[in-house]
C-alpha positions as CSV (number, residue, x, y, z in Angstrom):
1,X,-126.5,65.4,81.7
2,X,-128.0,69.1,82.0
3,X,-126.9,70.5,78.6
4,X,-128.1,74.1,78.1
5,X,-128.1,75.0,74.3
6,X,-128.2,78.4,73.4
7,X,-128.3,79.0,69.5
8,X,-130.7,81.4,67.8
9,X,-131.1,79.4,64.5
10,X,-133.9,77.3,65.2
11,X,-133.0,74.7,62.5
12,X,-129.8,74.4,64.1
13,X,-131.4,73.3,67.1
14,X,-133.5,71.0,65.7
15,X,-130.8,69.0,63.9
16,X,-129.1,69.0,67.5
17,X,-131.7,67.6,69.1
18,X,-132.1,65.1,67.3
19,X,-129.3,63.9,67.4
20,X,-128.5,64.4,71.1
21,X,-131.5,62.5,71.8
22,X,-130.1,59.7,69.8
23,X,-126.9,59.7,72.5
24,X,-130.1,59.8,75.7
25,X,-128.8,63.6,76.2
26,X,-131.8,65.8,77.1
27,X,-131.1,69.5,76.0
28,X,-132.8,73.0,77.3
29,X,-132.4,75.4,74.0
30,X,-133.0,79.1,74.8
31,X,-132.7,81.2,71.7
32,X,-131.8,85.0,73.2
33,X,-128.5,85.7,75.1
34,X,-130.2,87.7,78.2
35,X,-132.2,84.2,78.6
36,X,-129.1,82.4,78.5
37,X,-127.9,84.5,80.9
38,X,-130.8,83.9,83.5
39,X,-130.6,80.2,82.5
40,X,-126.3,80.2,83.5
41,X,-126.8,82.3,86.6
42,X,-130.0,80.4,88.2
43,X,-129.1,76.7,87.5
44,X,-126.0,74.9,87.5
45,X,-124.9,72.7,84.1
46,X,-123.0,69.9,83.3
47,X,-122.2,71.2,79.9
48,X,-123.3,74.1,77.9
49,X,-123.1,74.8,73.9
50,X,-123.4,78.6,73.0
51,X,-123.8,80.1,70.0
52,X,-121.2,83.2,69.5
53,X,-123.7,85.3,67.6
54,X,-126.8,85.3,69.8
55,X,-129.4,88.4,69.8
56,X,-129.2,90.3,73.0
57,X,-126.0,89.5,74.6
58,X,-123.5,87.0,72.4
59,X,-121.5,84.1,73.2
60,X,-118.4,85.6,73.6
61,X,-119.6,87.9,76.5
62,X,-121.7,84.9,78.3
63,X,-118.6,82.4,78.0
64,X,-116.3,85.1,80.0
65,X,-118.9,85.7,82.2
66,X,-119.5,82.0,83.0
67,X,-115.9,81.5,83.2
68,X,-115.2,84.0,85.8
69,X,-117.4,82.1,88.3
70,X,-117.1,78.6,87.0
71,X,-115.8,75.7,85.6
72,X,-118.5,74.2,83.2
73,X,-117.2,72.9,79.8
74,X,-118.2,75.5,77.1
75,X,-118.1,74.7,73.6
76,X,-118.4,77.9,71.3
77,X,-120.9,77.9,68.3
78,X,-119.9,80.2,65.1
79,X,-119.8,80.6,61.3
80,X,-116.1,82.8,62.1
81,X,-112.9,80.9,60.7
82,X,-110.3,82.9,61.3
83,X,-107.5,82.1,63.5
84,X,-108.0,85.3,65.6
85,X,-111.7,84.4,66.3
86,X,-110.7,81.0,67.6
87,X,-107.8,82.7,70.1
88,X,-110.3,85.2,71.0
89,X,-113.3,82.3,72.3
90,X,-110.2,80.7,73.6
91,X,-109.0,82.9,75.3
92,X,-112.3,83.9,77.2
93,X,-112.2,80.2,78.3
94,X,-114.2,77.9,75.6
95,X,-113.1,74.7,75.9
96,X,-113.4,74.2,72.3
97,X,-114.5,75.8,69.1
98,X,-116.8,74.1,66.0
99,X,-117.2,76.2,63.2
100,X,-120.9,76.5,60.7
101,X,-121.6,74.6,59.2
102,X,-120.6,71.5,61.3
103,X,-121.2,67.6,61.8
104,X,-123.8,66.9,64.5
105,X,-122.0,64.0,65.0
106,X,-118.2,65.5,65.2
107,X,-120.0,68.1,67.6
108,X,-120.9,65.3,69.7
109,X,-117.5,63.5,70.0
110,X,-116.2,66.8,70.9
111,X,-118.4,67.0,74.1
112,X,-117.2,63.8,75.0
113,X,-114.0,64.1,74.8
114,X,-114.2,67.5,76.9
115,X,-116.1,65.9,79.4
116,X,-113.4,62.9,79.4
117,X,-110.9,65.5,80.3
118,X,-112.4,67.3,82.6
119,X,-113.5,63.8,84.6
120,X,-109.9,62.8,84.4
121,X,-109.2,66.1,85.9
122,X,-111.5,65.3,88.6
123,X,-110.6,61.6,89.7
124,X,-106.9,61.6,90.0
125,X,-103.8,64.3,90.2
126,X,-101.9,64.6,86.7
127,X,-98.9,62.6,85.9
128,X,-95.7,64.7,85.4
129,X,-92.4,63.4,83.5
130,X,-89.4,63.0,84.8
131,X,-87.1,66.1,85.4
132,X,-83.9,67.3,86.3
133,X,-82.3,66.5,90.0
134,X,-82.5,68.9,92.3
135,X,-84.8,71.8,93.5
136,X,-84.7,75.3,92.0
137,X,-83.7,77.7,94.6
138,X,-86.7,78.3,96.9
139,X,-88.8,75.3,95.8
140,X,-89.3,72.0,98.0
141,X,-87.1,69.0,96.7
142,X,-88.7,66.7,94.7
143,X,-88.1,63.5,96.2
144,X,-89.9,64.3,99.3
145,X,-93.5,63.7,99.6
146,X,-95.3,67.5,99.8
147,X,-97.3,67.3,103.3
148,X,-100.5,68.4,102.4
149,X,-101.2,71.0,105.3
150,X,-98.6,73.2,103.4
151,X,-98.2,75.2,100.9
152,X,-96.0,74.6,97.9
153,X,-93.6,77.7,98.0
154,X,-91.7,79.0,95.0
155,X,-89.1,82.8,95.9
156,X,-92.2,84.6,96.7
157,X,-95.1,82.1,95.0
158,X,-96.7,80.1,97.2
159,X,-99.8,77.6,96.0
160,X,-101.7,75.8,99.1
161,X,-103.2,72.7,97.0
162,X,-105.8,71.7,99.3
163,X,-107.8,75.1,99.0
164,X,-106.5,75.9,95.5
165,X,-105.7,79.2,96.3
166,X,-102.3,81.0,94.7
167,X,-100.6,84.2,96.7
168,X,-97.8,86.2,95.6
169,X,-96.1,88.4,98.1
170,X,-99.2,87.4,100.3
171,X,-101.6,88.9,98.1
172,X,-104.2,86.4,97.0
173,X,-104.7,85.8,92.9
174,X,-107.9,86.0,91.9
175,X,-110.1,84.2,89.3
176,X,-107.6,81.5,88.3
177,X,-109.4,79.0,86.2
178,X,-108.8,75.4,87.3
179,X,-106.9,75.0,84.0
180,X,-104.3,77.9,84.8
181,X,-104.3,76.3,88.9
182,X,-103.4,73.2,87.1
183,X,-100.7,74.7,84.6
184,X,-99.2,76.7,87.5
185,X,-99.0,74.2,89.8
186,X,-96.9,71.6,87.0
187,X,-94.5,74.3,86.8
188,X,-93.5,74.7,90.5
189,X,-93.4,71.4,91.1
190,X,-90.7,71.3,88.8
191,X,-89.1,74.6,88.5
192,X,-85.8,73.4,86.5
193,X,-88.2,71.9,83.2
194,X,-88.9,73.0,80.4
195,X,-92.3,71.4,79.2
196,X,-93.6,71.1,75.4
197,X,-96.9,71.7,74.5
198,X,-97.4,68.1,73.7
199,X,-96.3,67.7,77.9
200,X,-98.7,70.4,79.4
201,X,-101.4,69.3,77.2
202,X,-100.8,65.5,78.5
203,X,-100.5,66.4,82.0
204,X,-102.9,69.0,82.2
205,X,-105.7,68.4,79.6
206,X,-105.1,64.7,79.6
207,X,-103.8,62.5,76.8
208,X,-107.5,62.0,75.0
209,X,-107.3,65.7,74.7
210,X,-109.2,66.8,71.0
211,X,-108.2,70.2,69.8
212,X,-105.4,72.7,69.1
213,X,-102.6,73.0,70.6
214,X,-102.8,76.7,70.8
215,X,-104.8,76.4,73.3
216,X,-102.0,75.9,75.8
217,X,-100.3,79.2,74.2
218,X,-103.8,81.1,75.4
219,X,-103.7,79.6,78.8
220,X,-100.1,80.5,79.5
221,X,-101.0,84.2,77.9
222,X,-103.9,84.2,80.4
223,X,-102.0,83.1,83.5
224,X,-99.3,85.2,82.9
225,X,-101.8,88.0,82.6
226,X,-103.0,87.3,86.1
227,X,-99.9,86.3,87.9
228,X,-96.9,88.8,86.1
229,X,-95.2,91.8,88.5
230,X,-92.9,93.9,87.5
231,X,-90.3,92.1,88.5
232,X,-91.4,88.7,86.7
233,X,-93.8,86.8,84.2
234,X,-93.5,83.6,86.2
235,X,-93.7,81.6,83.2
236,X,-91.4,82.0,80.6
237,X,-91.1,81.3,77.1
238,X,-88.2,78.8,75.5
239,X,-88.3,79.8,71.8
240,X,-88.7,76.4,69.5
241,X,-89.5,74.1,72.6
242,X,-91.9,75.6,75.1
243,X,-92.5,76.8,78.9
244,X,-90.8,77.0,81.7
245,X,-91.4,78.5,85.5
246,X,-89.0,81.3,85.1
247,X,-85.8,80.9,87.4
């Protein structure tokens, strides 16, 4: 594994190393955010681990920035508790969040369980549950096999799953993460459910997922973001149960 480990406190990474060499994972550790961002832009990592408050340029700014062009598993770094800090490293597209003081060892089964997900992800389409018969208008019926060479088409939505690319109207959208591709595509293929948090975290993140919930409540807020017109959202909201493609 190519870990990059960007944390300023030098005890910190210390205690992570030694423990990560206990597990055989070798580590780079960089202790300045413009060097972490010269070390995320020239090589490519399998995982990296970034501290939120780093000198130069923090981990907030770096995690966005590595988001926008890529799907390496971020874990975020910080002594900040509150709620609204963990939406906000959510939201920029950490795939978890360990708060300072924290067990090396916790820290560790976190990256693993990321890295389960995203390697489910990887090897094999996501089960969906069972829905409602029939087809919302404008989708393809369910029963039917999708032919691969076409795009999924939803009123004017349309999601070619062999390049990953989403248009609406025609026009492309740009910088979907695979997570919000993934999210997206569950909902068109079955335009009449309504899916819980617990479903979209099973189908999407994979049933080994570890971590909050919420975090499916920042990935909707984030696709919406990039895929609402003013004549829709896409994705709506069912109060005290949880999503649905909007009809």
């Amino acid at each position: 594994m190519k870990l990059l480990v960007a944390e300023d406190d030098p005890s910190v990474c210390e205690m992570l190393r030694l423990f990560l060499e206990k597990e055989h994972i070798q580590a780079e550790y960089v202790h300045d955010g413009h060097e972490a961002e010269k070390l995320l832009r020239e090589r490519n990592w399998d995982f990296v681990l970034l501290d939120w408050m780093l000198p130069g340029r923090d981990g907030l700014q770096l995690c966005a920035e590595l988001r926008s062009r890529s799907d390496t598993p971020v874990i975020l770094l910080t002594a900040k508790t509150a709620e609204k800090d963990r939406i906000t490293g959510l939201e920029l597209g950490a795939d978890d969040y360990v708060t300072k003081p924290f067990s090396p060892l916790e820290l560790i089964a976190r990256m693993k369980a990321v890295l389960r997900r995203y390697k489910a992800a990887a090897a094999a389409p996501s089960p969906v549950p069972e829905v409602e018969a029939g087809p919302a208008a404008g989708a393809e019926p369910e029963d039917e096999p999708h032919d691969e060479s076409r795009p999924i088409r939803y009123k004017e939505l349309a999601i070619d799953t062999h390049t990953r690319e989403v248009t609406i109207r025609g026009e492309l959208v740009a910088n979907l993460t695979p997570k919000e591709f993934e999210l997206l595509l569950l909902f068109v293929k079955h335009p009449k459910k309504v899916f819980t948090r617990e479903q979209l975290i099973e189908n999407v993140w994979g049933i080994d997922y570890y971590g909050e919930d919420r975090t499916v409540d920042v990935h909707i807020k984030r696709l919406r973001d990039k895929i609402a017109t003013k004549e829709r959202l896409w994705v709506s909201t069912v109060w005290g149960i949880g999503y649905k493609l909007e009809e």
